[in-house]
mmCIF file as gemmi writes it, N, C-alpha and C atoms, coordinates in Angstrom:
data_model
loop_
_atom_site.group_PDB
_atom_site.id
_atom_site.type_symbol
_atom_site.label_atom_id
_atom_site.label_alt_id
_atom_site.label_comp_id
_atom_site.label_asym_id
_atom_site.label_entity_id
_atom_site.label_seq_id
_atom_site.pdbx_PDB_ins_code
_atom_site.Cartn_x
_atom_site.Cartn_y
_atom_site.Cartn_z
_atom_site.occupancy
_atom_site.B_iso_or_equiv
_atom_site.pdbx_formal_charge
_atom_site.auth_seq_id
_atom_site.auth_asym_id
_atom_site.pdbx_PDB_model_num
ATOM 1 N N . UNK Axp A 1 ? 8.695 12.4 -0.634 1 0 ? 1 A 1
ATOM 2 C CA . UNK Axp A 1 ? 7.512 13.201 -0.753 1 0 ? 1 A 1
ATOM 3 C C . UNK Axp A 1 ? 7.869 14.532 -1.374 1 0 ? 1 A 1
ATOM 4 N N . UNK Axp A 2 ? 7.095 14.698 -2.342 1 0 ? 2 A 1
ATOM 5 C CA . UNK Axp A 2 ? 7.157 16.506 -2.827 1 0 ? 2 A 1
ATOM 6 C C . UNK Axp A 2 ? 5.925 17.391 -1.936 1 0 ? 2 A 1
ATOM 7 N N . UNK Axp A 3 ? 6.23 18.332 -1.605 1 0 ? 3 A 1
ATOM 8 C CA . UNK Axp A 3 ? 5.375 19.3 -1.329 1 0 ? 3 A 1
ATOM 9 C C . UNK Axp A 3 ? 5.711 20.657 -2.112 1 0 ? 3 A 1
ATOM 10 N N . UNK Axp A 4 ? 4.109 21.238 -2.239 1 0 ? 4 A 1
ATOM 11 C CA . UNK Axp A 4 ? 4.682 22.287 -3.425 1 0 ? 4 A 1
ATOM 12 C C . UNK Axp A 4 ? 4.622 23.69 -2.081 1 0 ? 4 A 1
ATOM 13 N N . UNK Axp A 5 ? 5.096 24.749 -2.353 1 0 ? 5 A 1
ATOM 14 C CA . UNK Axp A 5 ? 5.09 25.949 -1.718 1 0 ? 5 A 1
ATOM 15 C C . UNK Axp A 5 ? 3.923 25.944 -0.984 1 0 ? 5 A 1
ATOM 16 N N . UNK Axp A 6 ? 3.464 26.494 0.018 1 0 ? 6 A 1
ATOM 17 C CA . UNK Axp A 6 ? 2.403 26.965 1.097 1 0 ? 6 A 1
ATOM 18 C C . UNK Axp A 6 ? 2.161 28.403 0.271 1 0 ? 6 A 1
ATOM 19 N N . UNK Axp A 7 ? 1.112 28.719 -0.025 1 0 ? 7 A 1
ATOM 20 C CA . UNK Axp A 7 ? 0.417 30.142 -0.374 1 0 ? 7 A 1
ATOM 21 C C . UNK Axp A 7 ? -1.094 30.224 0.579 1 0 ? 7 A 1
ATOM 22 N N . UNK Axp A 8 ? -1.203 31.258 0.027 1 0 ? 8 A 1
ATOM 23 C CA . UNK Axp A 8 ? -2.542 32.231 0.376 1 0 ? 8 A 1
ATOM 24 C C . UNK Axp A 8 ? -3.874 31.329 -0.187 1 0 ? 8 A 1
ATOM 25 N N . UNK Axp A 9 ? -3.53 31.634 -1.722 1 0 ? 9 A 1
ATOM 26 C CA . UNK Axp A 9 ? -4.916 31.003 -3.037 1 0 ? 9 A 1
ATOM 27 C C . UNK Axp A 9 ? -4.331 29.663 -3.287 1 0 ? 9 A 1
ATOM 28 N N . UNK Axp A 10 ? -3.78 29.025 -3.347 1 0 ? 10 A 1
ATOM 29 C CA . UNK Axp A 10 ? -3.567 28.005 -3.443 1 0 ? 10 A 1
ATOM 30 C C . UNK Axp A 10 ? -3.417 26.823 -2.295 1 0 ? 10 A 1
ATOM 31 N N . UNK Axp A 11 ? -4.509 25.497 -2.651 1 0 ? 11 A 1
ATOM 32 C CA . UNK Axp A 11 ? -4.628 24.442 -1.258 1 0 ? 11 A 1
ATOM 33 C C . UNK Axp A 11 ? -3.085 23.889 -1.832 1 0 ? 11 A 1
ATOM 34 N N . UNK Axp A 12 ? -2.722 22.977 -0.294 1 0 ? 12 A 1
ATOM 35 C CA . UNK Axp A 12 ? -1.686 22.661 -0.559 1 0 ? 12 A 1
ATOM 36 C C . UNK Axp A 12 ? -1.634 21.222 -1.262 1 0 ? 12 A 1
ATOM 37 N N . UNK Axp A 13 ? -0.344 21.194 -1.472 1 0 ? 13 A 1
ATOM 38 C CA . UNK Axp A 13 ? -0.923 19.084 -2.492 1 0 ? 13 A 1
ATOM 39 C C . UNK Axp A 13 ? 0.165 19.012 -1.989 1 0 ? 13 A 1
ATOM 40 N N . UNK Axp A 14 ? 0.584 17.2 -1.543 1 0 ? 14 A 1
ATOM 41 C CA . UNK Axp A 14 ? 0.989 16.37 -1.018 1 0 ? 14 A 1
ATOM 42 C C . UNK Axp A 14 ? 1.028 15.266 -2.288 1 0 ? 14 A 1
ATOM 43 N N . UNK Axp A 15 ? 2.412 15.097 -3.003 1 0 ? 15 A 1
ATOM 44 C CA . UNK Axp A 15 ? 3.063 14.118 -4.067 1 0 ? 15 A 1
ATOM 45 C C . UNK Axp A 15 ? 4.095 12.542 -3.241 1 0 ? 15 A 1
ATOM 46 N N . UNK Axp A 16 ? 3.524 11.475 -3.807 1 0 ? 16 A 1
ATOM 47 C CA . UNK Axp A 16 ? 4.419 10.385 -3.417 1 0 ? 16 A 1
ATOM 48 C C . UNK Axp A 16 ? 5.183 9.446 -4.713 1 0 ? 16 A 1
ATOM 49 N N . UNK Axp A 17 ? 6.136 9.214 -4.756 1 0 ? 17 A 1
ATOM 50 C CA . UNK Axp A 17 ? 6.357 8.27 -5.459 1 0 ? 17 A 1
ATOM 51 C C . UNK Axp A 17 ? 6.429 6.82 -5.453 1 0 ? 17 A 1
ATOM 52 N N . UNK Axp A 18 ? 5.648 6.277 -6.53 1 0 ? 18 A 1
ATOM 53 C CA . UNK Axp A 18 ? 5.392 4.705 -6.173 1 0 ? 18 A 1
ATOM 54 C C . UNK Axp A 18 ? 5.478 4.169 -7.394 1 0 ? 18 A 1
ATOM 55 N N . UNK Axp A 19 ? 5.551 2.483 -7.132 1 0 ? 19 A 1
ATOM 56 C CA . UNK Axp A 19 ? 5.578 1.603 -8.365 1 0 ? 19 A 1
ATOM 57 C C . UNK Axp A 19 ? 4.524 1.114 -8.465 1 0 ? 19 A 1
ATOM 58 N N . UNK Axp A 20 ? 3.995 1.263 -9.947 1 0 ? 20 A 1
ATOM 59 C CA . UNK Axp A 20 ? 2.718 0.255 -10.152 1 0 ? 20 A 1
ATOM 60 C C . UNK Axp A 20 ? 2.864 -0.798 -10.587 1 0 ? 20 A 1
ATOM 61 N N . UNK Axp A 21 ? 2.788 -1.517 -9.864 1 0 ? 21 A 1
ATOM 62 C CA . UNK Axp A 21 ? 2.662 -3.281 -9.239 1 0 ? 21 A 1
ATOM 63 C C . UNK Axp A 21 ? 1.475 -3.716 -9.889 1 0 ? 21 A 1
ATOM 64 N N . UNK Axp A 22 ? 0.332 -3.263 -10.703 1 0 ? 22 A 1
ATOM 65 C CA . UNK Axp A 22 ? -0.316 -3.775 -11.553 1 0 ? 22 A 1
ATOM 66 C C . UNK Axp A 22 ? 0.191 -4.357 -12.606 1 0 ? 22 A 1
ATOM 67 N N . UNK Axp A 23 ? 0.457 -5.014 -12.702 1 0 ? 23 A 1
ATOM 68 C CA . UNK Axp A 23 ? 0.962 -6.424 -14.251 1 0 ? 23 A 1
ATOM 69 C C . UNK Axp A 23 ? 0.579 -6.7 -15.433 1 0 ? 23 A 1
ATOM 70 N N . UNK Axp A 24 ? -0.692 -5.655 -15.469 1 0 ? 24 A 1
ATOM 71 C CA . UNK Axp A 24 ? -1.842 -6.071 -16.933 1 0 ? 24 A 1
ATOM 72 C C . UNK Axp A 24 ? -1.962 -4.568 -17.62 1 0 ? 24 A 1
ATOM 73 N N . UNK Axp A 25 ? -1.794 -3.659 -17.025 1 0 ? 25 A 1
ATOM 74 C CA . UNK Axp A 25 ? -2.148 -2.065 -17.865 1 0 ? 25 A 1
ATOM 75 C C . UNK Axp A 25 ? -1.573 -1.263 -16.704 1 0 ? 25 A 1
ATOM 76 N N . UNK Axp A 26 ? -1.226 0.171 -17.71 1 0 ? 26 A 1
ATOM 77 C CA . UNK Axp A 26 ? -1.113 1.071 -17.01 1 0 ? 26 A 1
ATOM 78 C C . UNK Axp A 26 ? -2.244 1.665 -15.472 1 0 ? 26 A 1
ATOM 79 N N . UNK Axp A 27 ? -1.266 2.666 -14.679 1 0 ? 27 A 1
ATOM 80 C CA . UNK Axp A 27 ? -2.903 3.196 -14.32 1 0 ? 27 A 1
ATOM 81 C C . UNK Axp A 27 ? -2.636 4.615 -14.213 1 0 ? 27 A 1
ATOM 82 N N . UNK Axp A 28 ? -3.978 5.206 -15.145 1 0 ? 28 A 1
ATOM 83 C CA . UNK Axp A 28 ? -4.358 6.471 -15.387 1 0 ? 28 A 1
ATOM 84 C C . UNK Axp A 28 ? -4.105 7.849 -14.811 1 0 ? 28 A 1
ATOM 85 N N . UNK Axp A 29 ? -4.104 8.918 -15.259 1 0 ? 29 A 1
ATOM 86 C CA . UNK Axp A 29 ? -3.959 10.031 -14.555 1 0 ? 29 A 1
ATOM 87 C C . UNK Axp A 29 ? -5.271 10.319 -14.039 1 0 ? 29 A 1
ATOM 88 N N . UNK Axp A 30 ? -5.772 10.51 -12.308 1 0 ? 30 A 1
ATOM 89 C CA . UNK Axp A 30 ? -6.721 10.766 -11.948 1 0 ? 30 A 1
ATOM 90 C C . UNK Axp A 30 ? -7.301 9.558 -11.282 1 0 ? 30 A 1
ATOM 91 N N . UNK Axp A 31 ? -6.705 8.256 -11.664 1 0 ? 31 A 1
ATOM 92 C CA . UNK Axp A 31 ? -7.407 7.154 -11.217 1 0 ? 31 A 1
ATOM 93 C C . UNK Axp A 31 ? -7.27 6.706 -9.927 1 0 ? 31 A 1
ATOM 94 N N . UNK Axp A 32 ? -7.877 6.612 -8.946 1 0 ? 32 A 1
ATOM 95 C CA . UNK Axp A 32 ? -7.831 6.175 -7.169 1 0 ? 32 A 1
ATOM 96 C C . UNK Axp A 32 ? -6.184 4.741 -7.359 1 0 ? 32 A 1
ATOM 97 N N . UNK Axp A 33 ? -5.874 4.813 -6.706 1 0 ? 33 A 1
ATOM 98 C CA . UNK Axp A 33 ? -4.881 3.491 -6.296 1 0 ? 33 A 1
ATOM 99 C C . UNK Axp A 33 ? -4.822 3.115 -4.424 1 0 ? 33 A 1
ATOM 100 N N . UNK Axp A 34 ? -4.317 2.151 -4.654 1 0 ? 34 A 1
ATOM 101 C CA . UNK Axp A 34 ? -4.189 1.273 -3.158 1 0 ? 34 A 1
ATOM 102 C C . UNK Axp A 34 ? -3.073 0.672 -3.088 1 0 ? 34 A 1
ATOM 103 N N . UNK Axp A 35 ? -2.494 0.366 -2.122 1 0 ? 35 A 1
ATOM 104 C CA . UNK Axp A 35 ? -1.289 0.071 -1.776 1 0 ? 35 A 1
ATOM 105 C C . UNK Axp A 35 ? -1.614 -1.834 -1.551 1 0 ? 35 A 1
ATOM 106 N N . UNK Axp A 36 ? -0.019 -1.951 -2.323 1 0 ? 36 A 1
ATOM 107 C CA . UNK Axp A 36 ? -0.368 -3.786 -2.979 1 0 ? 36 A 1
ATOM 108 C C . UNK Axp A 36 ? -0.022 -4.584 -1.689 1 0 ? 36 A 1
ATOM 109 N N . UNK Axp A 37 ? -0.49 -4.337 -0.518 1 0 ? 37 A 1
ATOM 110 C CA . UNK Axp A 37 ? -0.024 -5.283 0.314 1 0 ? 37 A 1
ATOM 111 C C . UNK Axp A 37 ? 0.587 -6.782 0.144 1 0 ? 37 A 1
ATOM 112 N N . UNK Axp A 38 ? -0.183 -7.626 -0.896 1 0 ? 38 A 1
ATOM 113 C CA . UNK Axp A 38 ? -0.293 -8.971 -0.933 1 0 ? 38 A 1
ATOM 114 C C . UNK Axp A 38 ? 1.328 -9.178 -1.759 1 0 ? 38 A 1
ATOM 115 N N . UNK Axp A 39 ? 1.447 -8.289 -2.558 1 0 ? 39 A 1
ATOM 116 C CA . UNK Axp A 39 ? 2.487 -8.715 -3.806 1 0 ? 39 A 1
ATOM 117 C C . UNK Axp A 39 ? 3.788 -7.916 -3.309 1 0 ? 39 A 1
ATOM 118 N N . UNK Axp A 40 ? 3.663 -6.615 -2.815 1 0 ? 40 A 1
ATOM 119 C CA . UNK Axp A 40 ? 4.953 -6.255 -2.704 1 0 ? 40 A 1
ATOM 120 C C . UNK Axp A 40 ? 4.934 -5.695 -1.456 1 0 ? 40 A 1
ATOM 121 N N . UNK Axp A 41 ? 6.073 -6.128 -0.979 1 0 ? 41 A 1
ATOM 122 C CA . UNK Axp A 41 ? 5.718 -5.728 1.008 1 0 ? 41 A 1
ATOM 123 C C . UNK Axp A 41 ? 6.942 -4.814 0.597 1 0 ? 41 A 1
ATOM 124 N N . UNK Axp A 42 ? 7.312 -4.176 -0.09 1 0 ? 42 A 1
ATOM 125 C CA . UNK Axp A 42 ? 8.649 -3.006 0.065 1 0 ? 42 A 1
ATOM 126 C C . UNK Axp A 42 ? 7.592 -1.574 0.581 1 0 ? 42 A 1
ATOM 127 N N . UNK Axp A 43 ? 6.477 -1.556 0.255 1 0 ? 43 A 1
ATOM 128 C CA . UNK Axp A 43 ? 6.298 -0.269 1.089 1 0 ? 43 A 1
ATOM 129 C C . UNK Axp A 43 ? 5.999 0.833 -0.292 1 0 ? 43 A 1
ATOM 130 N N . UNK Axp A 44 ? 6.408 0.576 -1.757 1 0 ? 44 A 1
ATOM 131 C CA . UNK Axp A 44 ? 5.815 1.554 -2.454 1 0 ? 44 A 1
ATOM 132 C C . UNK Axp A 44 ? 5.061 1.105 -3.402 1 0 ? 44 A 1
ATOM 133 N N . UNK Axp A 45 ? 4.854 -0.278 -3.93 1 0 ? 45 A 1
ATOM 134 C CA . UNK Axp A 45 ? 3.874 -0.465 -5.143 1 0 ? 45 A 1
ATOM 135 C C . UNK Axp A 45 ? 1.945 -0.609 -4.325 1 0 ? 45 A 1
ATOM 136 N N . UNK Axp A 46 ? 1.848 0.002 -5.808 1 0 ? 46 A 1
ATOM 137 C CA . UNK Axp A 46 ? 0.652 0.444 -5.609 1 0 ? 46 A 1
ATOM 138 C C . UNK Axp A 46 ? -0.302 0.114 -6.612 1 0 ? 46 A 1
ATOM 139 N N . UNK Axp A 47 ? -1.507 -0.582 -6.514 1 0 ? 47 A 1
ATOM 140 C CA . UNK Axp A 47 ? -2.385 -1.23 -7.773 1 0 ? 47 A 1
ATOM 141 C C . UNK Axp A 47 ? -4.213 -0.128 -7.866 1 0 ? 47 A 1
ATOM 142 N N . UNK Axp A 48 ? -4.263 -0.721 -8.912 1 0 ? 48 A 1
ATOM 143 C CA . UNK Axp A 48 ? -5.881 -0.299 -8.959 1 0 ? 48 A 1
ATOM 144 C C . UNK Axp A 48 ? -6.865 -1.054 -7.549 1 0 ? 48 A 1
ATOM 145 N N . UNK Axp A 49 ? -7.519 -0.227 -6.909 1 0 ? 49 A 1
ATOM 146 C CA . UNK Axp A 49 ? -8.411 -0.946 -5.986 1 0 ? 49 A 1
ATOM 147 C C . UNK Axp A 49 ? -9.279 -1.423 -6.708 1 0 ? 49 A 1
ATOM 148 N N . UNK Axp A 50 ? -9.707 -2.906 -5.755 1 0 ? 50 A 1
ATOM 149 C CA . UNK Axp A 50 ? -10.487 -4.493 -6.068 1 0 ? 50 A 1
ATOM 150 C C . UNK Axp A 50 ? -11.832 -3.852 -6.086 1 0 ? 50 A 1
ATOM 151 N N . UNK Axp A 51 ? -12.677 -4.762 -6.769 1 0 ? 51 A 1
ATOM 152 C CA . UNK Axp A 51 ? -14.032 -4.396 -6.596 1 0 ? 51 A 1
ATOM 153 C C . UNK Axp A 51 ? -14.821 -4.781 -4.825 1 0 ? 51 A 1
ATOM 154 N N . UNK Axp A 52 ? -14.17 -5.669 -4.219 1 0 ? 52 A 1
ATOM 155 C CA . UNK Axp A 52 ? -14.07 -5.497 -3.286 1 0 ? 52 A 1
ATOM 156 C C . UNK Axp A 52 ? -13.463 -4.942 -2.131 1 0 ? 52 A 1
ATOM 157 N N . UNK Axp A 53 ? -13.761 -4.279 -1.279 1 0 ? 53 A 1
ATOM 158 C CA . UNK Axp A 53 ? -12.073 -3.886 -0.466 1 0 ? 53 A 1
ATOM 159 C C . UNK Axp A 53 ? -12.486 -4.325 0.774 1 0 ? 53 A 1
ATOM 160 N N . UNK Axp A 54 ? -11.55 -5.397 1.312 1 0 ? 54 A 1
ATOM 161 C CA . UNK Axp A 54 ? -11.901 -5.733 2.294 1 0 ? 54 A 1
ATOM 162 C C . UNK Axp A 54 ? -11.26 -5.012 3.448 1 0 ? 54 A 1
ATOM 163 N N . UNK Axp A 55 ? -10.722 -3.683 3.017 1 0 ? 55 A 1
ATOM 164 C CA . UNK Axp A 55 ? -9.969 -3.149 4.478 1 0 ? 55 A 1
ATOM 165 C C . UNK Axp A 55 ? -10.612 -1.64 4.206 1 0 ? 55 A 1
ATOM 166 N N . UNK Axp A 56 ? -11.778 -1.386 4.344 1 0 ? 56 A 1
ATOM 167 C CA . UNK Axp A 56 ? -12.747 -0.612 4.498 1 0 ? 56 A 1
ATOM 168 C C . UNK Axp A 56 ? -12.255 1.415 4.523 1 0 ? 56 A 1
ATOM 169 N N . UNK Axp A 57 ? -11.316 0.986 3.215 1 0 ? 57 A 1
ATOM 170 C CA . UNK Axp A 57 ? -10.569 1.942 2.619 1 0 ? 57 A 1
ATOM 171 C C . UNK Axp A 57 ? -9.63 1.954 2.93 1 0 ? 57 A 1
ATOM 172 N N . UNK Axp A 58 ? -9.209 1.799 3.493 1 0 ? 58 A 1
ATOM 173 C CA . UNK Axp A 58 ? -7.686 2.014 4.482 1 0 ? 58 A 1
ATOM 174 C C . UNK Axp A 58 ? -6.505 1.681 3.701 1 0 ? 58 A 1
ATOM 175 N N . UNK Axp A 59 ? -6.904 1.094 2.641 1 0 ? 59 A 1
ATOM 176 C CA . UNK Axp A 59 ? -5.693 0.654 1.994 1 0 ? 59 A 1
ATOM 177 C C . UNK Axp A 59 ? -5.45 1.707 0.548 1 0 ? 59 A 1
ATOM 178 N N . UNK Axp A 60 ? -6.062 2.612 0.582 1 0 ? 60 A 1
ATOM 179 C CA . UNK Axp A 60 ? -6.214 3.798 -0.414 1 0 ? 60 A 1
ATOM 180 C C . UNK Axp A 60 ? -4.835 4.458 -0.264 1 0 ? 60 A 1
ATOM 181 N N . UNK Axp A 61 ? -4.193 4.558 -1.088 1 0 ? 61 A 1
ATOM 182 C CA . UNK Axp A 61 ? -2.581 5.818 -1.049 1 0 ? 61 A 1
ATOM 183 C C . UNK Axp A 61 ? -3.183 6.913 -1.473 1 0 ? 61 A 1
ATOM 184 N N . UNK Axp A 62 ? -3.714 7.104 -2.605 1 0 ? 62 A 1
ATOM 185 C CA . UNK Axp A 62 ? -4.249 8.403 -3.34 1 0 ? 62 A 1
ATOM 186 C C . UNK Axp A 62 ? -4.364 8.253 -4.673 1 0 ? 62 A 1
ATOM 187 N N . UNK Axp A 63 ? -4.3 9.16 -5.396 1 0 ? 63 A 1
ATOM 188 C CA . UNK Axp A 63 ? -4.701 9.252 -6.779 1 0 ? 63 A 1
ATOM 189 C C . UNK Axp A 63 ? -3.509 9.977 -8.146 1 0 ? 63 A 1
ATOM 190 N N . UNK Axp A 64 ? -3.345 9.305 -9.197 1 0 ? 64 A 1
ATOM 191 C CA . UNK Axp A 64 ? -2.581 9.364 -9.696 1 0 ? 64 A 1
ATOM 192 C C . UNK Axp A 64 ? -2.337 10.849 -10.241 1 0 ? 64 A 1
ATOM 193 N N . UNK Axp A 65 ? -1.441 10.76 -10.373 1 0 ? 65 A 1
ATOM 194 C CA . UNK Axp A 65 ? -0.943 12.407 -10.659 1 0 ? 65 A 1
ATOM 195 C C . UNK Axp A 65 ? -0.613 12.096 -12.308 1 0 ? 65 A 1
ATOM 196 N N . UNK Axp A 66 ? -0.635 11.106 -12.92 1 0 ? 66 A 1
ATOM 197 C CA . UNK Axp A 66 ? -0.107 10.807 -14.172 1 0 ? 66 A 1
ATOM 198 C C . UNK Axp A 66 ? 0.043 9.392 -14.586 1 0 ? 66 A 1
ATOM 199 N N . UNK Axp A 67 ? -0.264 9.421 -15.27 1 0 ? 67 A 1
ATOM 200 C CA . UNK Axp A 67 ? 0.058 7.616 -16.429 1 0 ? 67 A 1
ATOM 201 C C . UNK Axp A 67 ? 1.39 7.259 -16.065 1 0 ? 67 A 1
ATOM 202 N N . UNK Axp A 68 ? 1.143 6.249 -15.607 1 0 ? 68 A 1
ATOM 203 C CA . UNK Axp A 68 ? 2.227 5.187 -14.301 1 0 ? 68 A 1
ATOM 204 C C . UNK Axp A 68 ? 2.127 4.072 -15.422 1 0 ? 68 A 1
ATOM 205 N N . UNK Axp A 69 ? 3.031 3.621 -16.325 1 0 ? 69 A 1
ATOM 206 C CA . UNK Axp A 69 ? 3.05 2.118 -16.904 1 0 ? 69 A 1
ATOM 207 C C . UNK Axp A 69 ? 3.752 1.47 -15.346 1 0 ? 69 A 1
ATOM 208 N N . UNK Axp A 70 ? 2.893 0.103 -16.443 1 0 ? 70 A 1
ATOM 209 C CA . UNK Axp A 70 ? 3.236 -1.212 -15.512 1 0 ? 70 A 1
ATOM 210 C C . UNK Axp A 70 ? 4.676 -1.26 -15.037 1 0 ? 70 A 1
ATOM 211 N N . UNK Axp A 71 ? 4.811 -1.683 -14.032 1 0 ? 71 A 1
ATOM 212 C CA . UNK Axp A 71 ? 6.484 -1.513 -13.555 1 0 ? 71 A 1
ATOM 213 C C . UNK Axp A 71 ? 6.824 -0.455 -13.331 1 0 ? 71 A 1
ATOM 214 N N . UNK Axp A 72 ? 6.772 0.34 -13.484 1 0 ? 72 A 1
ATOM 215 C CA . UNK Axp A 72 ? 7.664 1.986 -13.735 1 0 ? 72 A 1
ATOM 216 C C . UNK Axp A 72 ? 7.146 2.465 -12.589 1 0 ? 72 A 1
ATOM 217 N N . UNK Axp A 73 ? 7.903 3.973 -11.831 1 0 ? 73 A 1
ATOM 218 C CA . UNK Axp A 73 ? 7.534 4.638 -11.011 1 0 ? 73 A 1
ATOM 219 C C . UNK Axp A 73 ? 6.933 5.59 -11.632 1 0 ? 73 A 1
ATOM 220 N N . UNK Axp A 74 ? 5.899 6.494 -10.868 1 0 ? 74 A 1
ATOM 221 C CA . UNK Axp A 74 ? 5.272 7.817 -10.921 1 0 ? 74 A 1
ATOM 222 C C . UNK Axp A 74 ? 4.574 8.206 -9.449 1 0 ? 74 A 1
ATOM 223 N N . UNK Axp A 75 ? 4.118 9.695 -9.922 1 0 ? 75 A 1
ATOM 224 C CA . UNK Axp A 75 ? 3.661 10.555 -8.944 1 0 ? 75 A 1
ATOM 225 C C . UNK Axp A 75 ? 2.12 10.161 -8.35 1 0 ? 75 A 1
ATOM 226 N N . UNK Axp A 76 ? 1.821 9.924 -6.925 1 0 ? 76 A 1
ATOM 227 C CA . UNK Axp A 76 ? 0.708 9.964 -6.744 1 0 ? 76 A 1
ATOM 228 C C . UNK Axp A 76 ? 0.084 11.182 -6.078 1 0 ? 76 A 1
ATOM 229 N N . UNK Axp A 77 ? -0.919 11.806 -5.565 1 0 ? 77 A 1
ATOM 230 C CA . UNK Axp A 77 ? -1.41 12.934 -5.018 1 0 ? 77 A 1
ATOM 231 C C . UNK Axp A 77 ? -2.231 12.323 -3.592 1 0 ? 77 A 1
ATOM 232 N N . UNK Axp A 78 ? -1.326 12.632 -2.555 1 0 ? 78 A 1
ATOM 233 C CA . UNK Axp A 78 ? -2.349 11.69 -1.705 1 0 ? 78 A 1
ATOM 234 C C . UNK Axp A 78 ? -3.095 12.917 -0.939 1 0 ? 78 A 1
């Protein structure tokens, strides 16, 4: 986990690093992600959420901090 400095004017942000376990495209800077239960049980890949979600958010990590290609690690903002 990154955490940036504690200030006054500034809220604090909370950074994770994860793999995107999506197989077909990148995913976006800004775009929501969910944690891939089904495909990778290691605990960090993370996909675009389904048009359904059957675990009534809960499976949300946070939101991308940056363009994550397929496979590769990057920053999320949870």
């Amino acid at each position: 986990m990154l955490y940036l400095r504690v200030n006054r004017s500034l809220p604090e942000k909370v950074f994770i690093v994860v793999l995107n376990s999506w197989s077909t495209a990148s995913l976006t800077n800004g775009q929501p992600v969910m944690w891939d239960y089904p495909t990778d049980a290691d605990g960090v890949g993370v996909t675009r959420p389904t048009a359904r979600a059957t675990s009534g958010g809960a499976a949300i990590a946070g939101v991308a901090a940056e363009t994550i290609v397929s496979g590769d690690f990057g920053l999320i903002q949870i």
